[in-house]
LOGU-560698 format. One line per 2 residues: number of its first residue (from 1); their letters; for each residue x, y, z of N, C-alpha, C. Coordinates in Angstrom, 3 decimals. Layout:
BEGIN
NUM> a> X Y Z X Y Z X Y Z; ...;
***
This chain:
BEGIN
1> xx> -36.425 -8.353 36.908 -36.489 -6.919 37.036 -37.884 -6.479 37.522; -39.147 -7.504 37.344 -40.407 -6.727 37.817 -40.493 -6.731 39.003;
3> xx> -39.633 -8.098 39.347 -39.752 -8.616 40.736 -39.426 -7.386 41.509; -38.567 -6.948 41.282 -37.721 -6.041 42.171 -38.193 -4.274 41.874;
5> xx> -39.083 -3.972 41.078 -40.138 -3.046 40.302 -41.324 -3.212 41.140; -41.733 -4.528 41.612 -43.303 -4.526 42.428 -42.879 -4.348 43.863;
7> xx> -41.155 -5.504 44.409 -41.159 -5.200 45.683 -40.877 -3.342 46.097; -40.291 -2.527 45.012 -39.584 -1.361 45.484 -41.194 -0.605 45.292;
9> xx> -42.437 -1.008 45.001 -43.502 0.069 44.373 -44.381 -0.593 46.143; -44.154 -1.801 46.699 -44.881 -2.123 47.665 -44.196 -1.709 48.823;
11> xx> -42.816 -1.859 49.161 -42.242 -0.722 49.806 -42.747 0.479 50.179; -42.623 0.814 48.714 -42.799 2.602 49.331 -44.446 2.826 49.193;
13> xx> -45.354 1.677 48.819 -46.386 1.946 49.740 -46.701 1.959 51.268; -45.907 0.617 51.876 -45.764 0.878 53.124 -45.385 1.986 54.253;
15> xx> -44.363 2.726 53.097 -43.593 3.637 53.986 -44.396 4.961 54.118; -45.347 4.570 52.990 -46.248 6.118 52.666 -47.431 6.102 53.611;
17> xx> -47.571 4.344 53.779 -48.549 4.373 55.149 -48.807 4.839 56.071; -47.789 4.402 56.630 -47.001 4.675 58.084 -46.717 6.048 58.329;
19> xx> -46.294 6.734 57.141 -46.199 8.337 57.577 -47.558 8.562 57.737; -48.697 8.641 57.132 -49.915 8.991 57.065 -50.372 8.989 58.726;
21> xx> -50.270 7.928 59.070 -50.591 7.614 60.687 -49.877 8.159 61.233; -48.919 8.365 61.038 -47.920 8.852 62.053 -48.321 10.398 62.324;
23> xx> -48.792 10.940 61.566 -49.222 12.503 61.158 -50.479 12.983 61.685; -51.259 11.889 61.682 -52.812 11.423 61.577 -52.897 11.505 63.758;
25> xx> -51.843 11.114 64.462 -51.880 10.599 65.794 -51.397 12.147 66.449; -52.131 12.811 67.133 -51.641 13.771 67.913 -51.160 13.410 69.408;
27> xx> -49.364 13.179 69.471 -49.132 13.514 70.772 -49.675 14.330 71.837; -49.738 13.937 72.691 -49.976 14.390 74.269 -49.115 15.079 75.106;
29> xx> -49.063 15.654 75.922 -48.421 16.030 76.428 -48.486 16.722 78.058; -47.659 16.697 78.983 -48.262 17.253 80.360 -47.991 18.918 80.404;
31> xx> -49.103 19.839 80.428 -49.477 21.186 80.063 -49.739 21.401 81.734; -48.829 22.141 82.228 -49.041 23.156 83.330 -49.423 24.782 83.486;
33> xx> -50.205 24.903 83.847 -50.385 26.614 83.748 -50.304 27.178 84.907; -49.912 28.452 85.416 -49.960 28.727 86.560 -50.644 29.485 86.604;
35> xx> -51.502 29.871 88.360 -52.287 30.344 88.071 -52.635 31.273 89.172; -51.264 32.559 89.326 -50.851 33.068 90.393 -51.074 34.615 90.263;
37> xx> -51.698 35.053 91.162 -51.582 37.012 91.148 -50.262 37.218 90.582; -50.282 38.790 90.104 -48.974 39.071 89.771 -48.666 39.943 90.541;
39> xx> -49.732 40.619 91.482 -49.303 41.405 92.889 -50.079 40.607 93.988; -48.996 40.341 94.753 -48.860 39.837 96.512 -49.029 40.542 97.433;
41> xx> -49.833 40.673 98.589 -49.921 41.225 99.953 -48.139 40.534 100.715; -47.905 41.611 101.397 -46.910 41.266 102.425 -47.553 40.600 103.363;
43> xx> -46.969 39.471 104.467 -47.365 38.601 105.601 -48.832 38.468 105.392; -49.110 37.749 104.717 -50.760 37.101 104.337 -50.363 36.017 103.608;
45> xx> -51.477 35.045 103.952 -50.931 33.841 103.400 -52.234 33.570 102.263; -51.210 33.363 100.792 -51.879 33.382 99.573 -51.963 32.090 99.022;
47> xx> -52.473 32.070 98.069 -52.559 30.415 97.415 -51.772 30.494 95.626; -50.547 29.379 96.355 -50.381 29.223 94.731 -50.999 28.346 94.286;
49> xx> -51.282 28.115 92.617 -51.710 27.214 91.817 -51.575 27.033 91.072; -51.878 25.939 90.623 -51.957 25.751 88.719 -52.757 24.649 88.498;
51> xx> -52.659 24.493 86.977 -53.863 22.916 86.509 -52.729 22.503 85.682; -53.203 21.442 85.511 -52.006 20.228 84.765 -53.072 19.712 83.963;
53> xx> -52.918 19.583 82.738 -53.800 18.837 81.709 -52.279 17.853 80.976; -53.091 16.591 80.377 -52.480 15.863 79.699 -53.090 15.421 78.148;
55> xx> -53.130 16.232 77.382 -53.939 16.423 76.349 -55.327 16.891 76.648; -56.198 16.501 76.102 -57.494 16.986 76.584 -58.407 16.972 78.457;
57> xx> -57.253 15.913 79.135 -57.379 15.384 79.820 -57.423 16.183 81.340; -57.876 16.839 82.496 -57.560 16.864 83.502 -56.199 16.043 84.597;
59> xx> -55.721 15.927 85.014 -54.484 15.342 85.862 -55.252 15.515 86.695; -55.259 14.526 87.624 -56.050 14.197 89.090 -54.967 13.651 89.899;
61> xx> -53.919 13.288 88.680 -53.155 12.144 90.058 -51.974 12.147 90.064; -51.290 13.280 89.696 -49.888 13.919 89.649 -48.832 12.926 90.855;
63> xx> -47.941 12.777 90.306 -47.211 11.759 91.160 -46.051 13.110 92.414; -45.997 14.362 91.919 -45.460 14.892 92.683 -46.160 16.292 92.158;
65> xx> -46.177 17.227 92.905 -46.688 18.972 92.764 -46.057 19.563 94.119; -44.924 20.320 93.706 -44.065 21.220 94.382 -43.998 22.494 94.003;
67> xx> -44.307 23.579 94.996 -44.023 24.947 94.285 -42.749 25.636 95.019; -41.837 25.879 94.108 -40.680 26.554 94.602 -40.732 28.203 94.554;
69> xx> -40.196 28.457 96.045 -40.199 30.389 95.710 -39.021 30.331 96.586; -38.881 31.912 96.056 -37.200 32.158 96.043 -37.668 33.829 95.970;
71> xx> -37.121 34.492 96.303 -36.869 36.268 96.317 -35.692 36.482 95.737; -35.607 37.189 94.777 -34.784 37.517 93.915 -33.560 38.301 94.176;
73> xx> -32.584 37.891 93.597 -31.580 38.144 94.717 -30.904 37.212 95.694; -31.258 36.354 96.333 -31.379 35.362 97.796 -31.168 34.215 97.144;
75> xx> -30.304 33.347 97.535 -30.039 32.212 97.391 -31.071 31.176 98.270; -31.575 31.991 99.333 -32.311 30.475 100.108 -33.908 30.449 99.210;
77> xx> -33.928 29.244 98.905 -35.234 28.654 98.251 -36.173 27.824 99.126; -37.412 27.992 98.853 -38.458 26.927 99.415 -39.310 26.191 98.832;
79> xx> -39.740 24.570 98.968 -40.557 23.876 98.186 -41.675 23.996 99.295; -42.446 23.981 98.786 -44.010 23.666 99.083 -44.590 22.824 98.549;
81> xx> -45.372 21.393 99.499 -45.672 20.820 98.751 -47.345 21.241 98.404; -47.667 21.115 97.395 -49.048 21.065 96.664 -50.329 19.695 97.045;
83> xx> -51.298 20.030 96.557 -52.689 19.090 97.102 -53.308 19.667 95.676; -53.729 18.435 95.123 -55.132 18.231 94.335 -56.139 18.798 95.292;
85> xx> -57.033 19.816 94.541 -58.131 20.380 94.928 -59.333 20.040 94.302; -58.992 19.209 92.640 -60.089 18.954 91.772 -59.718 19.528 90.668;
87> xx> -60.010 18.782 89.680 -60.175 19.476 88.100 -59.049 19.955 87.888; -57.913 18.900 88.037 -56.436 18.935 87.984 -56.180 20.497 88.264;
89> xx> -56.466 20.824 89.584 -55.945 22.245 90.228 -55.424 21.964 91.623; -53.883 22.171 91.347 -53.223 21.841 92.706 -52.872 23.128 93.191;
91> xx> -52.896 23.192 94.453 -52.502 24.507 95.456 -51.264 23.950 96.604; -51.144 25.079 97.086 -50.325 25.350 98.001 -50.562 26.879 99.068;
93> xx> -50.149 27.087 100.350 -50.567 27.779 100.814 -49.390 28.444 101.448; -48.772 30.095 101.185 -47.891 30.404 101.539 -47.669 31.753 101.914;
95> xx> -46.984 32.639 102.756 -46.801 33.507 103.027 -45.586 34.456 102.956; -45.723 35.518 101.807 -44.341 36.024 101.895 -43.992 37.014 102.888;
97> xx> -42.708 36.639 102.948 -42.177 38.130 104.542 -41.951 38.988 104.365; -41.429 39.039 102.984 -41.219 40.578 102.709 -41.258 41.220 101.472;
99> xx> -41.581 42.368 101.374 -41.826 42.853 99.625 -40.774 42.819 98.968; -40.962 42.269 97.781 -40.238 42.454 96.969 -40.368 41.325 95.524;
101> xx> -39.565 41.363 94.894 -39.602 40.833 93.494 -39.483 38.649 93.777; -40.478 38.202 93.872 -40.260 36.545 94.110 -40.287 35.839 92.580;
103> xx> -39.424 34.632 92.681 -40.611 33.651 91.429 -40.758 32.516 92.318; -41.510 31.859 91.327 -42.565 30.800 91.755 -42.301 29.953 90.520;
105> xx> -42.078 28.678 90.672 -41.789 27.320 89.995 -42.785 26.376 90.685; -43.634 25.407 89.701 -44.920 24.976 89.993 -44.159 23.355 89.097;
107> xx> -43.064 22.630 90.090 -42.563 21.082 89.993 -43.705 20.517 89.712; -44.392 20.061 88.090 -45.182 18.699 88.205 -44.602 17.408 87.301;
109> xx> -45.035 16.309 88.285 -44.740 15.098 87.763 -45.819 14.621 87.783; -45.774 14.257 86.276 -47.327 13.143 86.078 -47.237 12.388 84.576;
111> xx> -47.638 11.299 84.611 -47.260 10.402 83.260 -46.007 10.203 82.644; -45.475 10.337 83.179 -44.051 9.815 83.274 -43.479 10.995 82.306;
113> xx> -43.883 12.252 82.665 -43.787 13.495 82.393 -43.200 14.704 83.325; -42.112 15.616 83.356 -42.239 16.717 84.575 -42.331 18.162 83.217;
115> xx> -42.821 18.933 84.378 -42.878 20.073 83.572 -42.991 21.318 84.496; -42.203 22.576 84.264 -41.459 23.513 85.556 -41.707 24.600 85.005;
117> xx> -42.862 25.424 84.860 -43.125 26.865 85.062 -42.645 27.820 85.939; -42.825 28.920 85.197 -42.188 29.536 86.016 -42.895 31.148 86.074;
119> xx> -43.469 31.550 87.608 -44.125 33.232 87.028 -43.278 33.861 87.985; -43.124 35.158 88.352 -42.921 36.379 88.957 -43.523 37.254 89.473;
121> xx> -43.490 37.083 90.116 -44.623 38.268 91.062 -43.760 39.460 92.108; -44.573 40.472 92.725 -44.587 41.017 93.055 -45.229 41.043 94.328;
123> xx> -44.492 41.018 95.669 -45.166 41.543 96.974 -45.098 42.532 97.315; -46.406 43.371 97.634 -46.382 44.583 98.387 -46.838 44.703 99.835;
***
């Protein structure tokens, strides 16, 4: 009976371990922000952006950065692809045709991570 009294007391020391660490380890994660006017010029070509962090980390080396826009309303969509500029800030360079209500989706893949923001803006 002790036998089985010391293995069940060393057990649930183990198990009490392991939570401790487990609690103790802060996941990571790929953090996109966007980083877009919320009013647009008509036919001028603006810059979308955002930064990608991976915990404390900058993203330099995003395996894909696409920004999708769309006018609300309209079924036809466009990707743009994005460029590292530095200090995990990717852009894109684009021009809307006409005023009105757009969003903007900022596709990043990085660390075997995607993550899809999304803002709204306004062209005037």
């Amino acid at each position: 009976m002790k036998k089985w009294l010391l293995l069940f007391a060393f057990a649930l020391l183990v198990v009490a371990g392991c939570a401790n660490k487990a609690e103790e380890e802060e996941l990571a994660y790929l953090d996109v922000k966007m980083a877009i006017e919320e009013k647009l010029p008509v036919n001028q070509e603006v810059e979308l952006a955002c930064f990608a962090t991976y915990g404390d980390e900058k993203v330099t080396d995003a395996s894909e950065v696409k920004f999708e826009v769309w006018k609300h309303g309209e079924e036809d969509r466009q990707m743009i692809e994005g460029k590292h500029v530095g200090d995990g800030k990717y852009v894109a360079r684009y021009t809307f045709p006409t005023k009105g209500t757009y969003s903007v989706v900022a596709h990043v893949t990085a660390k075997n991570m995607h993550n899809m923001p999304k803002v709204d803006v306004v062209v005037e």
